[in-house]
C-alpha positions in Angstrom: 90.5 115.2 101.8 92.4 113.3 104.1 91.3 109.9 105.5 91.8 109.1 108.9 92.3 105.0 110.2 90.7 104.6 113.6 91.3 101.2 114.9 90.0 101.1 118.5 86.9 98.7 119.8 85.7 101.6 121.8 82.5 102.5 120.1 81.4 105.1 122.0 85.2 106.9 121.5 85.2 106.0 117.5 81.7 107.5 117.2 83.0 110.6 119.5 86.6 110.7 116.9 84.4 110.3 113.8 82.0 113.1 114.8 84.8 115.8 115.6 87.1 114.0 113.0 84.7 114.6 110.3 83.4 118.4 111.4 87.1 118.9 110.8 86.7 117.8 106.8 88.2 114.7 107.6 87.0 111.8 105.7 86.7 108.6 108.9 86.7 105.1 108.3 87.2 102.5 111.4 88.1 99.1 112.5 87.6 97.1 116.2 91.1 95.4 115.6 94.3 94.9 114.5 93.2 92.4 112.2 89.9 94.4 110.6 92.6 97.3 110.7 95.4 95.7 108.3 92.3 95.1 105.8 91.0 98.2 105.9 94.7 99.7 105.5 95.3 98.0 102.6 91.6 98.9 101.4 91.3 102.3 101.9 95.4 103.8 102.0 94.8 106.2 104.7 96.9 109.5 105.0 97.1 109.0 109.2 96.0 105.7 111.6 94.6 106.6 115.3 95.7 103.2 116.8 94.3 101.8 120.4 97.2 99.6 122.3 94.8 97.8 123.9 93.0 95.6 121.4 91.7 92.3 121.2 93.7 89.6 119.5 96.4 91.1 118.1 97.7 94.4 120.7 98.4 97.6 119.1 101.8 97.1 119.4 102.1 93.5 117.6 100.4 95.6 115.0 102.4 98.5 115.0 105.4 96.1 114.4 103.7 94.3 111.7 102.7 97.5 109.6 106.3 98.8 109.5 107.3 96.3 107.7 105.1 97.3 104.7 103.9 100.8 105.2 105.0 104.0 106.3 101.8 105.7 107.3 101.9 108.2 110.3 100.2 106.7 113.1 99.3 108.1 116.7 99.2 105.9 119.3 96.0 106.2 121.6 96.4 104.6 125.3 95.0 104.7 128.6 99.5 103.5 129.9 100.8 106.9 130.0 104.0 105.7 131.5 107.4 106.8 130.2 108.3 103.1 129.2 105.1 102.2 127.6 105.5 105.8 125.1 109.6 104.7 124.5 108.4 101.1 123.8 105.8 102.8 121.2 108.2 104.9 119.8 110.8 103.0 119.3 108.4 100.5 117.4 107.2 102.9 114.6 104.9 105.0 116.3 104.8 108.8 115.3 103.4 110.2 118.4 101.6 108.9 121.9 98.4 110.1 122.9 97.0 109.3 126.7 93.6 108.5 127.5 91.8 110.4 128.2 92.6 113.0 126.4 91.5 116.4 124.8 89.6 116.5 121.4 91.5 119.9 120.8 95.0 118.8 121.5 94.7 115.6 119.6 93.1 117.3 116.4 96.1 119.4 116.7 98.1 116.6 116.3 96.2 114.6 114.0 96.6 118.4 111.5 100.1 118.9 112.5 101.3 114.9 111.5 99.2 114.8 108.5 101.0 118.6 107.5 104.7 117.2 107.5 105.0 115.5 105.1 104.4 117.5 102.5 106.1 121.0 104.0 108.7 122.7 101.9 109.0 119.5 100.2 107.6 119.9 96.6 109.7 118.9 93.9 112.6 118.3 95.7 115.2 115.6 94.7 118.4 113.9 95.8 120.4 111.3 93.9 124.2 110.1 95.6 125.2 106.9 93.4 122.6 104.6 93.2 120.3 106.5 95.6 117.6 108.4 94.1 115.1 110.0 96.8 111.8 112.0 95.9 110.5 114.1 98.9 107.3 114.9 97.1 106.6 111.6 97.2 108.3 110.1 99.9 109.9 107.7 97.3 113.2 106.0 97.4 115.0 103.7 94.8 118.2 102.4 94.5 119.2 101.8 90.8 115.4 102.0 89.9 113.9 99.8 92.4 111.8 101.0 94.8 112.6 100.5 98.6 109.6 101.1 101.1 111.3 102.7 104.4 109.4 103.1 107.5 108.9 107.0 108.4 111.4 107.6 111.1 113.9 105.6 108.8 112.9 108.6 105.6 113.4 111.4 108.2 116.9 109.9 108.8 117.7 109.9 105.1 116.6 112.9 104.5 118.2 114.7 107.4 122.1 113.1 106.1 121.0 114.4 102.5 120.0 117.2 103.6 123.5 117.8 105.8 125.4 117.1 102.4 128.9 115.9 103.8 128.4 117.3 107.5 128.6 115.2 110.3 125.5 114.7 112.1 125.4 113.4 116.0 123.4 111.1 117.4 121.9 113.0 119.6 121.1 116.0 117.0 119.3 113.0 115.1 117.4 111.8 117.7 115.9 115.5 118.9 115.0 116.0 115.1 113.6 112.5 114.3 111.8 112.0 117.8 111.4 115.9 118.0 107.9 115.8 119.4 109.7 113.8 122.3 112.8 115.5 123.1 112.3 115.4 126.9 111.8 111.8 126.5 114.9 109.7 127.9 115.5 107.6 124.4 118.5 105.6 124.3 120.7 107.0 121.4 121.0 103.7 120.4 117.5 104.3 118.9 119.5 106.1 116.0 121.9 103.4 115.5 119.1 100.9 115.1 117.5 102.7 112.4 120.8 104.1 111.0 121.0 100.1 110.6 118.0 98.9 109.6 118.2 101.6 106.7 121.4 100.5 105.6 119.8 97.3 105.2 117.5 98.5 103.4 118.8 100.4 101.1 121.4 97.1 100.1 124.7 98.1 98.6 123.9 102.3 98.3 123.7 101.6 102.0 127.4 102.3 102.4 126.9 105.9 101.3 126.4 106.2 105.4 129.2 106.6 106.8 130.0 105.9 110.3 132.0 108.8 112.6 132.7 106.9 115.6 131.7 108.0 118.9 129.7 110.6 117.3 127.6 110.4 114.9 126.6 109.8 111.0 127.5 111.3 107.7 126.6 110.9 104.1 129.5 110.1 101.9 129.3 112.5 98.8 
């Protein structure tokens, strides 16, 4: 059973998500803000967090930005801003996909079944190793001469997609429609990819070089 963060101070809309959330054989647990939120996070590991923008204390997005830095849960952004700016600005922060307020029950359970689905497709017991870089898809792990590194989602999904390309050259732009898929008719600056293709590097320390740069196109992985 899946377990489903809601952090919104809504209460009518938390009971309404926990109701339909739950008939759906979801298990629901809930927090009024961003700071409730990070201890129930770190509490209860949930597979998937519904996260409000507007919050008190600490906004959504000051806690979007915080919770990259230590976990890559899938999170859905919930919002009554539906402007084209405010769902870049989310994206580009960590979110996994933007949700408008109002919005359907249907459409967002279909979301909430479809996010909580990838990470596990056609993924099980698959393996990569280049160097020092050891990745486990099963379990979203990745280690460089042993030692874990914790990458944010969007940051995996890059990985994966060079390993995945073994040697061939991948564009920017084919990177972002297949990271930010859900979001292709989005205008996103491909310097998006370069920003992650750089925070991953940095991540991933010394087997970071395995990413090779093709200028003025794209990114390959050096095999």
């Amino acid at each position: 059973m899946a377990t489903i963060l809601v952090i919104d101070d809504e209460k009518d809309l938390v009971r309404l998500l926990r109701h339909n959330l739950e008939k759906s054989g979801y298990r629901v647990v809930s927090a009024p803000s961003a700071e409730a939120g990070l201890k129930k996070l770190r509490a209860d590991a949930p597979d998937l967090l519904l996260l409000d923008i507007m919050l008190p204390g600490m906004d959504g997005l000051e806690f979007l930005r915080a919770l990259r830095r230590e976990s890559d849960v899938p999170v859905i952004l919930l919002s009554a801003k539906g402007g084209e700016l405010d769902r870049v600005l989310g994206l580009k922060l960590g979110a996994d996909d933007y949700v408008v307020k109002p919005f359907s029950l249907v459409e967002l359970q279909a979301r909430v079944a479809a996010r909580l689905r990838m990470p596990a497709a056609a993924k099980v017991g698959r393996t990569a190793a280049v160097g020092a870089l050891r990745v486990d898809f099963a379990r979203h792990e990745v280690k460089v001469k042993g030692r874990p590194v914790r990458l944010a989602t969007k940051e995996f999904r890059v990985l994966e997609l060079l390993l995945e390309a073994d040697g061939k050259v991948l564009s920017r732009d084919a990177l972002l429609e297949r990271v930010w898929e859900h979001d292709a008719g989005l205008d996103l600056d491909t310097r998006t990819v370069d920003q992650h293709i750089a925070r991953l590097r940095r991540k991933l320390g010394e087997a970071g070089a395995v990413i090779v740069t093709v200028p003025n196109f794209g990114y390959k992985l050096a095999r």
